[in-house]
N, C-alpha and C positions, 0 to 999 in steps of 0.2 A: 298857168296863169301867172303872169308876172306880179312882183311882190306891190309894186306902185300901182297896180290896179285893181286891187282887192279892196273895194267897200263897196261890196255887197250888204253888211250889216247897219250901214245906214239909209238904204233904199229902202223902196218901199217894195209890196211884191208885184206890184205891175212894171216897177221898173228891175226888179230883178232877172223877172220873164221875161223881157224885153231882150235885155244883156244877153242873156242865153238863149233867146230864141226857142221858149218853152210857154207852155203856156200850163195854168194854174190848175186846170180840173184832168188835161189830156195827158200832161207829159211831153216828152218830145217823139219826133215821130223814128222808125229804125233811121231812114236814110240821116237824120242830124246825130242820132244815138253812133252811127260808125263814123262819121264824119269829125265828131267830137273824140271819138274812141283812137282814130287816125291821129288828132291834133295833136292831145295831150296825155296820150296811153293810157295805159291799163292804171287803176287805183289802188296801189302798193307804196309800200315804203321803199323806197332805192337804197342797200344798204350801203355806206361808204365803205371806198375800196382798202383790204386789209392787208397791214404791215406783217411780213414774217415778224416772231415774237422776239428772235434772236434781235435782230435791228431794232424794234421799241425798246429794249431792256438796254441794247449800247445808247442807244438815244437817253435815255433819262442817265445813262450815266459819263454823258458828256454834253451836260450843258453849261450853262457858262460859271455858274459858282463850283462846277464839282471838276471842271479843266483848271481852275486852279487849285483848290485842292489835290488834284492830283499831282499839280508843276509841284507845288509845296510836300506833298511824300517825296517827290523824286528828288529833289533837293539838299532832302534831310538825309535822307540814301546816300548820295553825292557827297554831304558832309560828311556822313559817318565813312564812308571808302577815304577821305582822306584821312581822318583823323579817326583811328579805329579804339582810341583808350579812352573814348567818352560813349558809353550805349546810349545819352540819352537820345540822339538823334535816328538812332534807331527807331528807337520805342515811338520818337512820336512821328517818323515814316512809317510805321506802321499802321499805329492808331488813325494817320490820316488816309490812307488806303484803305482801312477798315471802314472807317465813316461814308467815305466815298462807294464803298463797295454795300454796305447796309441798307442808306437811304437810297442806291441806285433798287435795290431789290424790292425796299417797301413801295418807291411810287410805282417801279413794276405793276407790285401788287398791287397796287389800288387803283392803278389803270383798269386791269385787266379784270377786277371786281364791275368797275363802272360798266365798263364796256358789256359783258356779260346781264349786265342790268337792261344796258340800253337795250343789247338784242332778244331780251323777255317782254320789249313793249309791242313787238311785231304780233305776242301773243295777244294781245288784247284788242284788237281789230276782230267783230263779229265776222264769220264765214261767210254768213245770206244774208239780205234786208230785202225789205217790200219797196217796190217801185214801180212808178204808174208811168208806162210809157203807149201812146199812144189811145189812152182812156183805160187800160187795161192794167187790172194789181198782178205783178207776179213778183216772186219772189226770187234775187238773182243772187250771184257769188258778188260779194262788195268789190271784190278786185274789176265788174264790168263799170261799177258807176263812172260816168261821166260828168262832167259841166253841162248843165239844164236838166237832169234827172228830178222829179219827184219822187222825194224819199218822203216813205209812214216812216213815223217814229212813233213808238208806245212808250208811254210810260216806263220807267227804268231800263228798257235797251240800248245795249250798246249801239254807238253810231260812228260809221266808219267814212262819213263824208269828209 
């Protein structure tokens, strides 16, 4: 369902039934249940497509403030090969390849924290819910619901619409 057409939350429920071509005590019937299942698939999360980690870790460590810091080690390098009876330009090509080479690791890591987060939310989608299709309660895998299903909801369960 496209995102500019999503207010369902200010209809009312005759015109929500309507939208979806369900109605309020039956459900929808199988033939709109595949038909719906066909349009807008199975109800899952899609998870976005993953970078090898080698390429994310050179990514964070060449973006645009750490390409220069790095021009700035290479320079100071460059200084010191000419002029080799001052270390301090050593010292501070180093310390800025150091820096550059640190904070490429930390945001690494705190990518790779988040990310890890993200993919523990797949965990909290319930398995089954109750749904009344065709006048009938049964209880299915969340991944069949569709667009016009009647979903029970109880009190404190999780809901996967």
């Amino acid at each position: 369902i496209e995102k500019e057409k999503r207010n369902e939350h200010t209809l009312t429920i005759t015109e929500v039934c309507e939208k979806f071509s369900s109605d309020a005590k039956n459900g929808i019937s199988q033939d709109l249940y595949r038909k719906n299942l066909e349009e807008y698939g199975p109800n899952i999360l899609t998870p976005p497509p993953e970078k090898y980690w080698l390429i994310v870790l050179i990514e964070h460590m060449t973006g645009f403030f750490s390409l220069l810091l790095w021009g700035a080690g290479v320079l100071c390098f460059v200084a010191f090969g000419i002029d080799n009876d001052s270390v301090d330009n050593l010292y501070l090509g180093v310390v800025l390849v150091a820096v550059v080479i640190l904070t490429g690791l930390f945001s690494y890591y705190q990518d790779a924290k988040s990310a890890s987060v993200m993919a523990g939310f797949k965990n909290f989608l319930p398995e089954k819910t109750l749904v009344t299709r065709e006048g009938k309660e049964e209880e299915i895998l969340a991944t069949q619901l569709v667009p016009g299903d009647l979903v029970r909801i109880k009190n404190g369960q999780k809901n996967s619409c």
